[in-house]
N, C-alpha and C positions, 0 to 999 in steps of 0.2 A: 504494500500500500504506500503512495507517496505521503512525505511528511510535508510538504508544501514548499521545500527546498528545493532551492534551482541548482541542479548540477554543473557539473566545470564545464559542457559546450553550450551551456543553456545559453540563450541569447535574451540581454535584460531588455522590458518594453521604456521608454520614454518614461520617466517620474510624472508628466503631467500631460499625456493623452486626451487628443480634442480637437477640435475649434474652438478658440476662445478668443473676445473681443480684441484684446491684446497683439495675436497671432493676425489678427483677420488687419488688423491696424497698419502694423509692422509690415505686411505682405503690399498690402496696397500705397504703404511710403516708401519703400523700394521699388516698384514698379514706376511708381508715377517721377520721383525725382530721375531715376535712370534711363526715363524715356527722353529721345530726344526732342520731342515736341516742347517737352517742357522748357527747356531751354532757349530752344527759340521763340517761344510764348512770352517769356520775362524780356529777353533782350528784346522782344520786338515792343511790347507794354514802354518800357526802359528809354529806348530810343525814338519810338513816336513820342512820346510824352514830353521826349526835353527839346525833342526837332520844333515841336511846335513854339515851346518858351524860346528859344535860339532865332529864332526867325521874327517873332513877337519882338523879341531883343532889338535884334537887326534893324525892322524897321521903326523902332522905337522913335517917334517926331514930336511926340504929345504925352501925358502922363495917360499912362494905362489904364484903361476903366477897371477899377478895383485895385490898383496898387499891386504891391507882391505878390497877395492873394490871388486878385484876378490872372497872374501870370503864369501863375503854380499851379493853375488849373484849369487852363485853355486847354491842354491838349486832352485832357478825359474823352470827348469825342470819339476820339479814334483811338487813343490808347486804351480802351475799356473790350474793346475787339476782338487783342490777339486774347485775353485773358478768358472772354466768354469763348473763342475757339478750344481752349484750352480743356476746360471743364465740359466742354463737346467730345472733344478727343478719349480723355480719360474713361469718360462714362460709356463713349460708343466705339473705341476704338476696338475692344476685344472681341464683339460682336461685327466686325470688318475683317479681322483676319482667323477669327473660328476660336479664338484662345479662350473666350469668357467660358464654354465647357467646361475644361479645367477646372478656371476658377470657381465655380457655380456646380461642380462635381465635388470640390474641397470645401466651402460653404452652401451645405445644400438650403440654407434658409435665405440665403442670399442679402437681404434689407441688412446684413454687418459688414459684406461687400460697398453698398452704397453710403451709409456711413462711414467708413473708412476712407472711400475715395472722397467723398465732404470735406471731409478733416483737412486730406492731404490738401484739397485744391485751395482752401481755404488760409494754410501754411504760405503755400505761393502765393496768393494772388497776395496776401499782406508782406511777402519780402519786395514783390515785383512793384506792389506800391509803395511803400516806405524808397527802393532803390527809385522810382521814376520821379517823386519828388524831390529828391537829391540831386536827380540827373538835373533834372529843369532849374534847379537853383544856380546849378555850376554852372549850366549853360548861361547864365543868365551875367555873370561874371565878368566877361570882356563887355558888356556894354554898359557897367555899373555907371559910368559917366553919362549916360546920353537923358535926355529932359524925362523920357516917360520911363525909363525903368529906377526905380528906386528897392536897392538892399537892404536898409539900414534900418529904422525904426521899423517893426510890424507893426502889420493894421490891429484894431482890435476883431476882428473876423480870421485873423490868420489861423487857430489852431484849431477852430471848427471847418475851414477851409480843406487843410490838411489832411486831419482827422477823416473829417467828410470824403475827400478824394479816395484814403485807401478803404474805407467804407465802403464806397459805392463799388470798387472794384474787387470788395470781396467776395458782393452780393449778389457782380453780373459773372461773374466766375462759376459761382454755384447755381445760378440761374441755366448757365450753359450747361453746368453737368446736368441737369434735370432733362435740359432738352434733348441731350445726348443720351440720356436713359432712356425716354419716352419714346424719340424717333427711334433711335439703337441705327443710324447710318450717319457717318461721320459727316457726309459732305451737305446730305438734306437736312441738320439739324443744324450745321455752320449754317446755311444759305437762310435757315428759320430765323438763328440769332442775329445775323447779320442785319434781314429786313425787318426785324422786334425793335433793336436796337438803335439802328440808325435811319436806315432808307426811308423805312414809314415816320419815323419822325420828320425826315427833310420833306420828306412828299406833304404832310400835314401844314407841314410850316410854311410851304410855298402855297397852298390853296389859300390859308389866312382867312377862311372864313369862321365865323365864331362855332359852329360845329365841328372844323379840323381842328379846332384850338383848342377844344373842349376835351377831344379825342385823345389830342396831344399830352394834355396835360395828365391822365392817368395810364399813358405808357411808362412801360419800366426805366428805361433811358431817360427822357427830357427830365420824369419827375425826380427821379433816383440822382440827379446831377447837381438839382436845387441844392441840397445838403454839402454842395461844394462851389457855391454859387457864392462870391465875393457880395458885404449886403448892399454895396453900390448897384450890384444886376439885382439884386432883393426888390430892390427899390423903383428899377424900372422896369420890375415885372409891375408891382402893386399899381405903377403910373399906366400901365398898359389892362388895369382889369383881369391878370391873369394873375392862378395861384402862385404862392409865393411862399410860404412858413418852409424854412429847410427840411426841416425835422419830420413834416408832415408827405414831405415828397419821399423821403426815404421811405416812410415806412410804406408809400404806394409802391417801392420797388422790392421792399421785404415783404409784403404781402403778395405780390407777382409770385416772390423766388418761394415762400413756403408753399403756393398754390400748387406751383409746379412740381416741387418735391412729393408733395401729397400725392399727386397723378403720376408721378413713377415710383413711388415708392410699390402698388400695386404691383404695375407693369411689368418691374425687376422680379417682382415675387413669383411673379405666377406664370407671365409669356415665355415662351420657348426661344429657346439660344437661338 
């Protein structure tokens, strides 16, 4: 009869056998840093962001509408892009080249898979903002002399400014991954964040009539940007009739990003690889 002792070729199992949150975490923060998307997701956030203060700089003939602040945060536009691509990738990329099996074979409940890629993307998008406002300061550097760009005392709106920028681009990060769950095809859930993002906003904004402005105003993007919106633009939203509280746009773009998490949180659960 065995006494419960493992013999000399016995082979021992793991002390702590499983899926565990920990494991599921770990797995999808090596995945997601080692991929190369990733990298050029940050550097491309990093260098749009300060291309646009650089050029701001450049032409600088007049003091800035919004001082620092407003400089620090002209490029959100477009740097808010590679980031939402990014959170596309992550989420839909393994379902493009057959790997999410695996994964989805080794977490079979899966919704700790999506969480984890959250986490991760959420890590980036706050290095790649904290680095793009950086970028834009330095860049901002060779024109310290010229009439509209001013360095030196901050505004009282700069660190809600700030703040606000890598905010908004933590939230269109994970807004991306969501869409990249939902869709599960890399290039059709870019081309969704792309026209969410940007296109339908400029489309809106060139109609100008009080129903595209109305439209405008509780898209993820235009509102989600208020919260990094210098309060010199505060001010000529208010003069313009349109909304305006920062704090209140955000949370139209964190109510977007938890919607959508909601609708794939499902989807991951249950839809087949």
């Amino acid at each position: 009869m065995s006494d419960g002792v493992a013999g000399p070729g016995a082979v021992a199992l793991p002390a702590r056998p499983g899926v565990t949150a920990t494991r599921v975490l770990r797995a999808e923060w090596v995945k997601t840093w080692t991929a190369s998307a990733t990298a050029w997701c940050v550097a491309a956030t990093v260098l749009l962001h300060a291309a646009v203060a650089l050029v701001s700089g450049y032409n600088a003939a007049a003091p800035a509408a919004g001082g620092l602040s407003g400089l620090l945060s002209l490029g959100l536009v477009v740097s808010q892009l590679p980031l939402a691509l990014l959170g596309v990738v992550v989420s839909a990329g393994e379902h493009h080249d057959g790997s999410a099996r695996s994964t989805y074979l080794a977490v079979p409940r899966r919704l700790p898979v999506l969480v984890g890629r959250a986490a991760t993307v959420t890590a980036v998008a706050a290095l790649a903002g904290g680095l793009a406002v950086a970028a834009a300061w330095a860049s901002l550097l060779p024109f310290a002399d010229r009439v509209g760009v001013t360095l030196e005392a901050p505004d009282g709106d700069l660190v809600r400014v700030v703040a606000g920028t890598v905010l908004h681009l933590l939230a269109v990060s994970l807004l991306g991954l969501a869409l990249g769950a939902i869709v599960r095809r890399p290039a059709a859930a870019g081309v969704v964040a792309l026209v969410w993002l940007l296109l339908l906003d400029q489309l809106l904004t060139m109609l100008g009539s009080e129903v595209a402005l109305a439209i405008r105003a509780a898209m993820p993007g235009w509102a989600g940007r208020r919260v990094a919106t210098p309060d010199e633009g505060l001010a000529d939203l208010v003069r313009a009739g349109l909304p305006a509280d920062p704090w209140q746009g955000y949370g139209i773009l964190v109510a977007w990003t938890v919607a959508a998490l909601l609708v794939a949180a499902p989807v991951v659960r249950r839809s087949d690889v």
